[in-house]
N, CA, C and O of each residue as an XYZ file, in Angstrom:
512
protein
N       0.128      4.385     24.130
C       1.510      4.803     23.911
C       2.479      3.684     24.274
O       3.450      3.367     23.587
N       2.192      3.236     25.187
C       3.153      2.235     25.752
C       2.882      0.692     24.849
O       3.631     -0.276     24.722
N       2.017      0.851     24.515
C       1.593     -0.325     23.431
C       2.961     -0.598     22.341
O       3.833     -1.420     22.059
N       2.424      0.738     21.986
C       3.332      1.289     20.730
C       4.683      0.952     20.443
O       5.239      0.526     19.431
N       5.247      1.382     22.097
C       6.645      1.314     22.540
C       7.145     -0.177     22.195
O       8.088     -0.599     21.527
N       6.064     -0.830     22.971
C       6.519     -2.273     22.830
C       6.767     -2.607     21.485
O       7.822     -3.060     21.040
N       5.524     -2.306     20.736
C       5.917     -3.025     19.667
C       6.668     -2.576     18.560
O       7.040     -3.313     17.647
N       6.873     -1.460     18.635
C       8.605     -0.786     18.320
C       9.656     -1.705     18.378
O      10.289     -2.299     17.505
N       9.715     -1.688     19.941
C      11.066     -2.648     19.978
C      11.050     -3.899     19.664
O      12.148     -4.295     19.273
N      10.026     -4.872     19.687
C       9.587     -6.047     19.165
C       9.763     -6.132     18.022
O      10.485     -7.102     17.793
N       9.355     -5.395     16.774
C       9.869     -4.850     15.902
C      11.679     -4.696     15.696
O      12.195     -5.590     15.025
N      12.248     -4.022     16.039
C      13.549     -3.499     16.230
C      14.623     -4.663     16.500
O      15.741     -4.747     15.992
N      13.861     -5.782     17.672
C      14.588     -7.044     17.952
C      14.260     -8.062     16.952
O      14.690     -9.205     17.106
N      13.908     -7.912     16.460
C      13.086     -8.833     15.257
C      14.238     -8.540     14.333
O      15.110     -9.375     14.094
N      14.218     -7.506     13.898
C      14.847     -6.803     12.586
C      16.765     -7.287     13.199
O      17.583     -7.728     12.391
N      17.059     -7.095     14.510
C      18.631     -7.052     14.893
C      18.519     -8.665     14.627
O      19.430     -9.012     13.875
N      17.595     -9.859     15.055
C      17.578    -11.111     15.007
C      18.195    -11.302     13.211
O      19.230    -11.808     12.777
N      17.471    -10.895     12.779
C      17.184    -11.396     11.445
C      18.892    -11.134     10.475
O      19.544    -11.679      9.584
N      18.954    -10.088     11.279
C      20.577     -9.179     10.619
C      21.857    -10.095     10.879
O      22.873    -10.364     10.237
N      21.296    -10.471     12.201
C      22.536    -11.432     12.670
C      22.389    -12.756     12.266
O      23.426    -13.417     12.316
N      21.303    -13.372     11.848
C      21.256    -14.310     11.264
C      21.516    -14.429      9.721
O      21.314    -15.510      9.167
N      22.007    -13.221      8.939
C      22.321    -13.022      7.929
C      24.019    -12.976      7.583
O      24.611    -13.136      6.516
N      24.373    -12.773      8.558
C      25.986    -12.261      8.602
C      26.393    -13.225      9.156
O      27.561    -13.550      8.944
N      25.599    -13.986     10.027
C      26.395    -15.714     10.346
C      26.376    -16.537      8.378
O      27.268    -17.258      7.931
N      25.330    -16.178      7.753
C      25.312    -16.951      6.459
C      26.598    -16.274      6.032
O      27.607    -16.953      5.846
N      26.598    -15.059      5.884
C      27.700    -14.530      4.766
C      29.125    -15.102      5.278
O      29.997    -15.427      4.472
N      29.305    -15.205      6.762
C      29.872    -15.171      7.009
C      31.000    -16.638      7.163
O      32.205    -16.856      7.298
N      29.468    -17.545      7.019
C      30.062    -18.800      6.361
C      29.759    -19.234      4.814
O      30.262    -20.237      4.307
N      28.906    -18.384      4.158
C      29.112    -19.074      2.829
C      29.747    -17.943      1.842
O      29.481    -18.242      0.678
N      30.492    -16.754      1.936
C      31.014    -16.241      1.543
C      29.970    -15.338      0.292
O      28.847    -15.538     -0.171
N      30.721    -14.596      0.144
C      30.055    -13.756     -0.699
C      30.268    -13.973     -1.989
O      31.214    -14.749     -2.120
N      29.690    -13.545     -3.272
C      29.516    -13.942     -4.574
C      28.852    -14.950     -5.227
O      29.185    -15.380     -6.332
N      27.533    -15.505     -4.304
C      26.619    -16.744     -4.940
C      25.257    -15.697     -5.651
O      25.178    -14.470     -5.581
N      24.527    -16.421     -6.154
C      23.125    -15.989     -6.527
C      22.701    -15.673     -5.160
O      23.457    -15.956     -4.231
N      21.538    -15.099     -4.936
C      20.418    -15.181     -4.146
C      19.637    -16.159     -3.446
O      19.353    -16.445     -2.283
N      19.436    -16.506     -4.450
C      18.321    -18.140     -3.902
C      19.518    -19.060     -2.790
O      18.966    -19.825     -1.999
N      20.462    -19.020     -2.751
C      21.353    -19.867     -1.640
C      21.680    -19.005     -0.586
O      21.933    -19.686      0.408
N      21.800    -17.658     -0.342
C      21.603    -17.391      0.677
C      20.116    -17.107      1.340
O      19.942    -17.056      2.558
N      19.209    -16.952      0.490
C      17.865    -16.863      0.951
C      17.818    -18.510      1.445
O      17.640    -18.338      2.650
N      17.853    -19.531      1.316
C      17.728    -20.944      1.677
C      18.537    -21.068      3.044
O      18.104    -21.729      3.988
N      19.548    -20.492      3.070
C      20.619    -20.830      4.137
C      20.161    -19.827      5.086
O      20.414    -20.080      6.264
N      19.586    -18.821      4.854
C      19.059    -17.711      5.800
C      17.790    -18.308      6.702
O      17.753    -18.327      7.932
N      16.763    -18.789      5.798
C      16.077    -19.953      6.101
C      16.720    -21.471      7.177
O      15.969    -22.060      7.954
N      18.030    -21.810      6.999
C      18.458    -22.678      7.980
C      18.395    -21.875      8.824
O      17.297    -22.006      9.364
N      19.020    -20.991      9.329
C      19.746    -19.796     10.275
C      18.636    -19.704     10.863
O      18.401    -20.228     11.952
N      17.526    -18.766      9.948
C      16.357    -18.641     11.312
C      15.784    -20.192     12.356
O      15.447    -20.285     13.536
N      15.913    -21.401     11.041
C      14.884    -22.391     12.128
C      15.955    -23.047     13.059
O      15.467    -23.740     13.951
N      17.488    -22.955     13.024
C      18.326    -23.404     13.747
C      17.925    -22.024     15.028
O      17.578    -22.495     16.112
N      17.956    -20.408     14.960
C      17.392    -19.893     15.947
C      16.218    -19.889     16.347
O      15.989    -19.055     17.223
N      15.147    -20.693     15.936
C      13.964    -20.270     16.720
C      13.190    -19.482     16.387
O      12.068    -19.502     16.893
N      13.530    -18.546     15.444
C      12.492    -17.876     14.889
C      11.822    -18.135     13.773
O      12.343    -18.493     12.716
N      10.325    -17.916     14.021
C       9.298    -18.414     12.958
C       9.590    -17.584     11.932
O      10.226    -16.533     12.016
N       9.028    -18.157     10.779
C       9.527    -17.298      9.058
C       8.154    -18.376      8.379
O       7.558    -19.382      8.765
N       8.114    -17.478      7.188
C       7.345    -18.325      6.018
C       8.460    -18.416      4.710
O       8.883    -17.341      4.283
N       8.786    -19.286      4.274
C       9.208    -18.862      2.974
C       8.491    -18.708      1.726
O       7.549    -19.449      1.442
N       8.852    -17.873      1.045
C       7.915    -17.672     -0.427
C       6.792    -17.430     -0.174
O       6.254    -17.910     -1.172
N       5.628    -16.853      0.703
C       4.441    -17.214      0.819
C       4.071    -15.918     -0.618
O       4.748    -14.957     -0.983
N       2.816    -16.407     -1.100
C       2.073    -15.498     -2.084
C       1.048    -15.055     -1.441
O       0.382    -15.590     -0.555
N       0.904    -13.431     -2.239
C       0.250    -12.166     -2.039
C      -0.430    -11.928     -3.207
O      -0.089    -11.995     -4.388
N      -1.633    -11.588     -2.562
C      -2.322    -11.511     -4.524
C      -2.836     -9.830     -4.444
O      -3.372     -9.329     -3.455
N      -2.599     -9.281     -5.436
C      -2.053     -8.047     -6.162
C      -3.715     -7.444     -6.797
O      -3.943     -7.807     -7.951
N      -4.651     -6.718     -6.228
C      -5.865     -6.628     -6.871
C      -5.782     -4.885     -7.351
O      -4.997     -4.149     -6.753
N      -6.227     -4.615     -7.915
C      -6.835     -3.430     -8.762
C      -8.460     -3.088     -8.713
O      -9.202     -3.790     -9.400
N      -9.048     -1.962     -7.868
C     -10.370     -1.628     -8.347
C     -11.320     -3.351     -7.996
O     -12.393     -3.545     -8.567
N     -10.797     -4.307     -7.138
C     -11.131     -5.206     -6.340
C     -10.848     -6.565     -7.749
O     -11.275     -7.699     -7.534
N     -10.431     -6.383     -8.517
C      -9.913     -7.198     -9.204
C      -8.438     -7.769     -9.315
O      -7.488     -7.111     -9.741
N      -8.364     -9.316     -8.797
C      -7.149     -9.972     -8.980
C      -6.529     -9.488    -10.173
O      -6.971     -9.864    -11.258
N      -5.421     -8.589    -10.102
C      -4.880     -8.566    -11.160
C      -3.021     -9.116    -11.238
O      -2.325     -8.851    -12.218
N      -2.551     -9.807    -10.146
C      -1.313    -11.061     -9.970
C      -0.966    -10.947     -8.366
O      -1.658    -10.756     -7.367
N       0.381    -11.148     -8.589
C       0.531    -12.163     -7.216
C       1.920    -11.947     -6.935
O       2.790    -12.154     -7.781
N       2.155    -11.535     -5.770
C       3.850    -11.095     -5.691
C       4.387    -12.548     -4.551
O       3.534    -13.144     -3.893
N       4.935    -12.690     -4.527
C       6.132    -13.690     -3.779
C       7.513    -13.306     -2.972
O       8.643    -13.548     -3.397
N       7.274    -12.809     -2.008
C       8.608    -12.290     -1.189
C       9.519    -13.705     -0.821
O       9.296    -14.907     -0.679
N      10.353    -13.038     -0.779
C      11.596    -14.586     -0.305
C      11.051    -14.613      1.596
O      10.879    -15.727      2.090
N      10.927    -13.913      2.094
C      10.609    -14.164      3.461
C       9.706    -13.439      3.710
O       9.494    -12.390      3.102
N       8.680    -14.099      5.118
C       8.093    -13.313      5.854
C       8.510    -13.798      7.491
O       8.556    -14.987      7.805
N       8.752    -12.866      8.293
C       9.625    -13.376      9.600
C       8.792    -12.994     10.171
O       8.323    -11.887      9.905
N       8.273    -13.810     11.221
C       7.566    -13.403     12.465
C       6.271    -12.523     12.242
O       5.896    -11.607     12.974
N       5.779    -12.890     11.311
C       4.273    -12.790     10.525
C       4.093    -10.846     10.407
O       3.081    -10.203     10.128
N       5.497    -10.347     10.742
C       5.837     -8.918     10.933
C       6.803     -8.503      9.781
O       6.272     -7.798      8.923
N       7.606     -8.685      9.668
C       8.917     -8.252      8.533
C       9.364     -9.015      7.192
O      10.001    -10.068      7.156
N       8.905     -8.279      6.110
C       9.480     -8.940      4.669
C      10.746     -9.185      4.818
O      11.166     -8.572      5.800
N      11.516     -9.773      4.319
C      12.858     -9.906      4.158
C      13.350    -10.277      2.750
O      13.117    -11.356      2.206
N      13.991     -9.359      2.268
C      14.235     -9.631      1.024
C      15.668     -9.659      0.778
O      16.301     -8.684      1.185
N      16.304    -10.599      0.184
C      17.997    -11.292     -0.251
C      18.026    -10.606     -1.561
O      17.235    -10.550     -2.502
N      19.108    -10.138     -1.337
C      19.440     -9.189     -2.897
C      21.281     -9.558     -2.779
O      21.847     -9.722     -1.699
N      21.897     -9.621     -3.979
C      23.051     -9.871     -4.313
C      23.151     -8.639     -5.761
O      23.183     -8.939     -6.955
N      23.187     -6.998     -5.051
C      23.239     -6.311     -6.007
C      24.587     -5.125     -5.576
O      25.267     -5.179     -4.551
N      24.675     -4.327     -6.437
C      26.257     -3.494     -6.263
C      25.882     -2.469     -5.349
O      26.740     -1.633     -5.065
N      24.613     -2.375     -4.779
C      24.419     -1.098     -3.692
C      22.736     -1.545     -4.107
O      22.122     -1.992     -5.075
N      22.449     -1.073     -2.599
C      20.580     -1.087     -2.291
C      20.416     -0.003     -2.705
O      21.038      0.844     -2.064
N      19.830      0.369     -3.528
C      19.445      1.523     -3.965
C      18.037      1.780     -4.120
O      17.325      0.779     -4.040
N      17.505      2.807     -4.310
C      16.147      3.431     -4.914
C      15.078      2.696     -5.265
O      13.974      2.809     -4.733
N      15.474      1.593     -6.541
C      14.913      0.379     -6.925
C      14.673     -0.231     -5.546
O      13.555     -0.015     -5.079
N      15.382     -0.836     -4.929
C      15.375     -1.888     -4.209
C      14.336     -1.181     -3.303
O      13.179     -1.593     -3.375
N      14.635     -0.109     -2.415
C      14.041      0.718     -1.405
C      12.029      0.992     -1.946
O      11.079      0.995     -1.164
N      11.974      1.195     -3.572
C      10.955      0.966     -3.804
C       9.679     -0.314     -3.806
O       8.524     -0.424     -3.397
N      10.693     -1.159     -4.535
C      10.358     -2.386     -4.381
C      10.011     -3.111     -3.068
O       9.271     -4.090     -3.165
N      10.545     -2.678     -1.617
C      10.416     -3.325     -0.395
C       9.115     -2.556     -0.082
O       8.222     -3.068      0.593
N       9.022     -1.094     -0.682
C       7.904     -0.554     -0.111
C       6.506     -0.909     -0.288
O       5.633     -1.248      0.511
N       6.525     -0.730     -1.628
C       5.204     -1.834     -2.386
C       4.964     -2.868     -2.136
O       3.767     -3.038     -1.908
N       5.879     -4.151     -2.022
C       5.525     -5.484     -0.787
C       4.710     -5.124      0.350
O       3.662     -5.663      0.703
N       5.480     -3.876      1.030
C       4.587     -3.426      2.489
C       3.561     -3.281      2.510
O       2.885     -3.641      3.474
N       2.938     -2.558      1.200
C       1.633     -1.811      0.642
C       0.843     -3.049      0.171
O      -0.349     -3.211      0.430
N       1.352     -3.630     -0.309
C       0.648     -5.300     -0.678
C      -0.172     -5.812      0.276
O      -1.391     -5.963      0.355
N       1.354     -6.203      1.445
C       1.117     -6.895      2.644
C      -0.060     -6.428      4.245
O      -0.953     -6.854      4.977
N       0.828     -5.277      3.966
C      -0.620     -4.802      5.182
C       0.853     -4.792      6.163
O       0.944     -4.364      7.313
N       1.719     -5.274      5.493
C       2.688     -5.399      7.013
C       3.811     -4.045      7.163
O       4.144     -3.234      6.299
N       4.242     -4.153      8.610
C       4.879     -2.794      8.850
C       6.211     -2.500      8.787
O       6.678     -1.400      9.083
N       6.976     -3.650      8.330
C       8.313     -3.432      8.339
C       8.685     -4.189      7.064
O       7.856     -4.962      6.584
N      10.254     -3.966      6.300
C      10.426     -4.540      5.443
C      12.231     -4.247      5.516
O      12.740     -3.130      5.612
N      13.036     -5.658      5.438
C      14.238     -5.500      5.442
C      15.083     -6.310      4.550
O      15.142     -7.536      4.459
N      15.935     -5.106      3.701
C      16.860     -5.752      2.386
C      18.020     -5.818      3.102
O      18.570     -5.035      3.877
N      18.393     -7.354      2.521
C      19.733     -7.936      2.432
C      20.576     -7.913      1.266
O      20.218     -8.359      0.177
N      21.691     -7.394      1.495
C      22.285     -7.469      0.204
C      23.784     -8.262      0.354
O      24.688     -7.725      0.995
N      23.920     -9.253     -0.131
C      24.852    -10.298      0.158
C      26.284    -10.170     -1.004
O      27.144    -11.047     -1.080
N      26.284     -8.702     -1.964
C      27.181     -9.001     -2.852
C      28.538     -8.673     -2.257
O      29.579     -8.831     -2.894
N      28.487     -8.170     -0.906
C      30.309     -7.887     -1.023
C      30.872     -8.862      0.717
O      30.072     -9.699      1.136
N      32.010     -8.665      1.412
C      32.331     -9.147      2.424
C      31.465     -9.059      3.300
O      30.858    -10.024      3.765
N      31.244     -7.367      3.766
C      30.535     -6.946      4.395
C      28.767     -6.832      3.952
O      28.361     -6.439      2.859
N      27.955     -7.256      5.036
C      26.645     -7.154      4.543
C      26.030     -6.205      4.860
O      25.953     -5.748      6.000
N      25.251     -5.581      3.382
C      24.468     -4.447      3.868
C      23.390     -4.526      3.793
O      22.824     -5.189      2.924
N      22.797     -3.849      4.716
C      21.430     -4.052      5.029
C      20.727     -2.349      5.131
O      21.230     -1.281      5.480
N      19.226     -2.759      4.603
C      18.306     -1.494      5.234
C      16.840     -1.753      5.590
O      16.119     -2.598      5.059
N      16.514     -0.922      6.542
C      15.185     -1.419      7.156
C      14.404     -0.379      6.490
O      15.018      0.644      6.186
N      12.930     -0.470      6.157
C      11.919     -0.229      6.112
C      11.091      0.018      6.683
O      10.494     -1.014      6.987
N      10.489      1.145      7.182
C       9.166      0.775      8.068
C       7.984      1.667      7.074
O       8.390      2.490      6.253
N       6.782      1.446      7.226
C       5.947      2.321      6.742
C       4.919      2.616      7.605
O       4.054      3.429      7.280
C-alpha cells in the first residue's frame, strides 16, 4: 500500500513538473505556433530543469504477435508519462482517446495532453 502511495505521488510530481514546464514555454513563446516548436522548447524546459525525457522515441504496434506499425509520441518523461503537445480548439474525446491507446501501446501508466492553442494552457492527465 504504501508502495503505491509513493508512487502516486511520484507520479503526480512528475505530471505538476512537466505542467510548469509547459506554461514557462507558453508563457514565453506565446500562443498560436504549430506544435513541433513548442514540443522542442518544452524539450529545452525539461533539460534546463533536470528532468530526464526521451524525445520521439518509437513504439511498435503488433497484432496477433505481428508487427503491424509503429507509433511515435512527442515525449516520454521520466520513463513514466507520455506527453503529448497539441495546438487544438479544446482537448477533447479524440485527443483523450488517442493518449489512451499510446498508454495501451506503452505499458506505461500515465499520459498528459498539452494544448498550447490559447493564452491560457490546458492541460489533462491520464492515468490508466
Amino acid at each position: 500500500m504504501e508502495k503505491s502511495v509513493h508512487t502516486y505521488e511520484r507520479m503526480w510530481n512528475e505530471t505538476k513538473q512537466v505542467v510548469g514546464c509547459a506554461m514557462r514555454v507558453l508563457n514565453h513563446l506565446g500562443h498560436g505556433l504549430q506544435e513541433k516548436p513548442y514540443e522542442n522548447a518544452l524539450v529545452v524546459e525539461l533539460a534546463h530543469q533536470g528532468i530526464a525525457y526521451t524525445q520521439q522515441p518509437r513504439f511498435e504496434v503488433t497484432y496477433r504477435g505481428c508487427l503491424v506499425g509503429q507509433f511515435v509520441p512527442d515525449l516520454v518523461v521520466a520513463d513514466n508519462l507520455i506527453v503529448d503537445a497539441k495546438v487544438v480548439d479544446r482537448l477533447g474525446d479524440n485527443e483523450r482517446g488517442q493518449i489512451i491507446n499510446y498508454l495501451r501501446v506503452t505499458g506505461l501508466p500515465v499520459g498528459l495532453l498539452l494544448n498550447f492553442r490559447s493564452s491560457r494552457l490546458d492541460w489533462k492527465r491520464v492515468v490508466l
